[in-house]
Structures are given as C-alpha cells and as structure tokens.
C-alpha positions in Angstrom: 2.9 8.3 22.9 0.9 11.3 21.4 1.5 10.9 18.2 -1.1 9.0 16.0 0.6 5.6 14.8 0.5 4.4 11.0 1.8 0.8 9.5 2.8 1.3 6.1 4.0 -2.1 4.6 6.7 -1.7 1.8 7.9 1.6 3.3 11.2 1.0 2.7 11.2 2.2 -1.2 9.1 3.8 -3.5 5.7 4.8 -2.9 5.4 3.9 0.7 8.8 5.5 1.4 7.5 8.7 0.4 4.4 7.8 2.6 6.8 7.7 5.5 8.4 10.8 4.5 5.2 12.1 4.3 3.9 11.1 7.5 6.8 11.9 9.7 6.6 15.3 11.0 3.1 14.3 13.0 3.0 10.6 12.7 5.1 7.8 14.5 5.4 5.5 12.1 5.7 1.8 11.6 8.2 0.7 8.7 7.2 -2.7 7.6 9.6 -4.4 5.0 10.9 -8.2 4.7 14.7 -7.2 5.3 15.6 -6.2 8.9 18.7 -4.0 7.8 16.5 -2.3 5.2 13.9 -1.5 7.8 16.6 -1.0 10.3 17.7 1.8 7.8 15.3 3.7 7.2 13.8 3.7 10.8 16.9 5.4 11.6 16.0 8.2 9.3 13.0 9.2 11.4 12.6 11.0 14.7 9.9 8.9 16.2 9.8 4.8 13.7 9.9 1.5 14.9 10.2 -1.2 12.4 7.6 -3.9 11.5 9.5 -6.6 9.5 7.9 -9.7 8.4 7.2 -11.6 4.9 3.9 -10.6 4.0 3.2 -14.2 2.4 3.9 -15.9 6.0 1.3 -15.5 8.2 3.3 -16.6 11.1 5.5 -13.7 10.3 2.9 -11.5 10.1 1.0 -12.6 13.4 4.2 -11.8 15.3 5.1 -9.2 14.2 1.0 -7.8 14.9 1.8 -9.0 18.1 3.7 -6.3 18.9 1.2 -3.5 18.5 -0.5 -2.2 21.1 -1.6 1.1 19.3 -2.7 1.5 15.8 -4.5 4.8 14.2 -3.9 3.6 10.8 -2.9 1.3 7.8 -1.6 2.0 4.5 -0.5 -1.4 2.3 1.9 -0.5 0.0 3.4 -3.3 -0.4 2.9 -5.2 -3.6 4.6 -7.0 -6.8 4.4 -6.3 -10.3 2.9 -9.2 -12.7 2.9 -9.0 -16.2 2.7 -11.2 -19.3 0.2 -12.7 -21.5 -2.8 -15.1 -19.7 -1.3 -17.9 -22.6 1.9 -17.6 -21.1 1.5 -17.1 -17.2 1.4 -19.9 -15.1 -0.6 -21.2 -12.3 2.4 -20.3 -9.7 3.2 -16.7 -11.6 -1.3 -16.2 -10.4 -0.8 -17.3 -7.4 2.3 -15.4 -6.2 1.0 -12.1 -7.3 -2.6 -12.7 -6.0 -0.8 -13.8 -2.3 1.3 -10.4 -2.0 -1.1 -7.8 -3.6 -4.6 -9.6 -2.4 -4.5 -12.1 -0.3 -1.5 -10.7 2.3 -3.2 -7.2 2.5 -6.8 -9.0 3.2 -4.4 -11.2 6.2 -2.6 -8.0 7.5 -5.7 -6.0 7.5 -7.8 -9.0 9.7 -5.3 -9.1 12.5 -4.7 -5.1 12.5 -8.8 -5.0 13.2 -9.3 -4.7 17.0 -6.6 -2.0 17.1 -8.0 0.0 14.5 -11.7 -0.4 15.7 -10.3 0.8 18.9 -8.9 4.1 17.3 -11.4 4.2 15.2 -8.6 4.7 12.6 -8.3 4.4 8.6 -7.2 1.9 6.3 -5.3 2.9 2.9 -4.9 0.9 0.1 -2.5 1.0 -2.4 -4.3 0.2 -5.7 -3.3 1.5 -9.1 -4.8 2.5 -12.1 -4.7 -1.1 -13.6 -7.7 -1.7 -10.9 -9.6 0.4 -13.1 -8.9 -0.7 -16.2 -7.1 -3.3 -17.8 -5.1 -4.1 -21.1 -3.1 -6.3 -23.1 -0.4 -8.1 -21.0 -1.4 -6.1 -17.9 -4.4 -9.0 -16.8 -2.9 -10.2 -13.7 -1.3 -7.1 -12.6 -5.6 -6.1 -13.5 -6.8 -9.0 -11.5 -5.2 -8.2 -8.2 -5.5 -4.5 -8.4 -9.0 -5.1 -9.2 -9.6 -8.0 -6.4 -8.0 -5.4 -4.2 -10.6 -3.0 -5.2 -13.4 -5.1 -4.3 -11.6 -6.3 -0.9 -11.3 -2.1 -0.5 -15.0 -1.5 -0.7 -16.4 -4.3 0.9 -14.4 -3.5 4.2 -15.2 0.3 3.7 -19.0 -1.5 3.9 -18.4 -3.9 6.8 -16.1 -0.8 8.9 -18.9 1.7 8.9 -20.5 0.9 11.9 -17.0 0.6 13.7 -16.0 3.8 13.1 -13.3 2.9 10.4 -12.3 4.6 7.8 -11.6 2.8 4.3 -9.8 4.9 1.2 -8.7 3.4 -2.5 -5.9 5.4 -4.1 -5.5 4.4 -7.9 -2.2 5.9 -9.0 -1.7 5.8 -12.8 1.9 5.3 -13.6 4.7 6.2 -10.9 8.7 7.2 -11.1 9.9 3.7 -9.1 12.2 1.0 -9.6 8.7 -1.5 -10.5 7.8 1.6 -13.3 11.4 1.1 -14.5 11.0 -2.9 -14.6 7.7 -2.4 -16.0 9.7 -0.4 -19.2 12.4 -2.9 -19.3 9.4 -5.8 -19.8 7.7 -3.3 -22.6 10.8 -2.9 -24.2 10.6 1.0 -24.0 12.9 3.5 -22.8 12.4 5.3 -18.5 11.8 8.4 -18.9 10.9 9.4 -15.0 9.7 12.6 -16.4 6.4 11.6 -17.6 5.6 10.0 -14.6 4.0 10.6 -11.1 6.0 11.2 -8.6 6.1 9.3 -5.4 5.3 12.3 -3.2 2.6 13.7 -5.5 1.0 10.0 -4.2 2.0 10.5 -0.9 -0.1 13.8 -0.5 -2.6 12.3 -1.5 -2.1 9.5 1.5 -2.0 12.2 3.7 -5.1 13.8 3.0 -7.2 10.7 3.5 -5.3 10.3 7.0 -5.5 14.1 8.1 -9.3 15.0 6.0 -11.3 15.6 9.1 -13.9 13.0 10.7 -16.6 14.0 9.4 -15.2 12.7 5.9 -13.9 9.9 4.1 -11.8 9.8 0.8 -13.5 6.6 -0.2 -11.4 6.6 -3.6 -9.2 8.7 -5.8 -7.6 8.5 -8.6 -4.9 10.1 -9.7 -3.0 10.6 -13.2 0.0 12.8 -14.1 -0.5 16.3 -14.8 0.1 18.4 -18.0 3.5 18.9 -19.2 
C-alpha cells in the first residue's frame, strides 16, 4: 500500500468525519467508531478505508482492534464527550466518564499505536478545543480533560522527539456539530450554525499538520471563527 495510513477515532461524525473527508484523496484511512454499521458506512464512502471499531473505554477492544495494524503514518483522536455542569452538581461517575473517553482512552490508544508510528516516524493529532485554554463557569470538566489532554499533548511531543514523531494540539473554539447543538440545548440558547466553525475549516487545519513538510512541526494551533 502506497498511500500513507491515518487512524482517526470518532470519524464517523463531526469533526473527524470531515478529517476523513479531508484525508481521502492521498490518505488510506482508518475509521474508528464504537458502531460496526456506522463505521461500515462510512468506509464505504471512501476509495481506499478500512474500519477500526472498538469502545475506546475497553482496553481489550482497543488492543484488538491495534492488533490489526501493521502500518501506521499517523493518529488523529477525535473522539471525545461533552461534560458540562456545575463542580456542586457533578458527580464522581459524571468525572470519571469524561476523563476516561477524552484523557485517559486517547493516552491508552496512543501507547499501543507507539512502535508503528516510531517506525514511520509519523504524527500524532489531538483533538483539543478551546476549553483547554481557558475555562469558565459550568464548562470545568469539559476544562479539565481538554486541559489534561493538553498536558498529555506536550509531554509526548517531548518524550517523541528523539523517535522521530511528530506531536500537534489543535484548539478549535466553537464548531457546527451535533455536541455544539447539545451544548446550546444545555445553555438554554438557540443553534445558530452560522456563527460557528465549520468542521472542514478544522479539518484543513488537520491536514496541514499531516502534509507541513519534515522539517516542521505544528506543535499547536488554535483556531476561532472568522469575521462575519
């Protein structure tokens, strides 16, 4: 196979869909997703896909479904889950769940995926958001993974170096997807997709750290929506 293989986790809607999309014309790509038709699906909609479907939060699941990887160029986690609410009203289980999918899983995924991308010397892309910059009222655990999974971001930049991997941080601000649309139900507040990233305007900017020659790195970006 000549074309350089990428995992993108959640790339069956939303931000990592786009990714895909994104990816497609030079890329064979990996779908990952928890639902086997879902990933089924949009595999189909690709000329060169295979699917990578496993529960995130099992590492059994996830071991297996590494296990069938002989060939990796590069990562992007997309995959995550939207927690909100006030730290006097989450509970221990609402911390945990959303620490597991948006910190602990990516850390897991990223661990087994190592000796294939050393061996590519590829790149790993995270997901973050613009929460792992900042935080407010309501948004702290949302905050506290997106910032945990800053901190995981640059200490594996750190530890890659000498491998020859690549490490990027992308810190969307707000996005047109179905978690923006929850997010406006929870705030009481009217979607209005217009005021909004949109998916692809994120995925060019996965791209770039993928396709930026080797000579550079996109270590982190941040990016906002534009005038309107």
């Amino acid at each position: 196979m000549d074309l350089p293989v990428v995992l993108i986790t959640g790339g069956t809607r939303g931000i990592g869909a786009a990714v895909a999309a994104a990816l497609a014309p030079d890329h064979h790509l990996l779908i990952g997703g928890r639902s086997a038709d879902s990933v089924a699906a949009a595999v189909a909609a690709y000329p060169s896909a295979s699917g990578f479907v496993a529960d995130l939060a099992a590492p059994e699941q996830v071991a297996s479904a590494v296990a069938g990887i002989d060939r990796l160029d590069a990562v992007v986690h997309s995959a995550g889950i939207l927690g909100s609410g006030s730290v006097e009203d989450l509970s221990r289980g609402e911390w945990r769940k959303t620490l597991e999918l948006n910190v602990v899983a990516v850390a897991d995924l990223t661990r087994e995926l190592l000796p294939l991308l050393r061996a590519a010397r590829g790149t790993v892309v995270t997901i973050n958001s613009g929460s792992g910059l900042r935080s407010n009222a309501g948004g702290g655990l949302y905050s506290a993974s997106k910032f945990a999974l800053r901190a995981f971001t640059d200490a594996l930049r750190e530890e890659e170096r000498p491998h020859g991997v690549r490490v990027s941080g992308i810190h969307p601000g707000r996005v047109a997807t179905d978690m923006q649309r929850e997010l406006k139900q929870i705030e009481g507040e009217e979607y209005d997709e217009s005021l909004y990233l949109r998916p692809e305007s994120v995925a060019a900017a996965v791209r770039l750290a993928l396709t930026i020659g080797r000579d550079a790195c996109i270590e982190e970006l941040s990016i906002r929506p534009g005038p309107r």
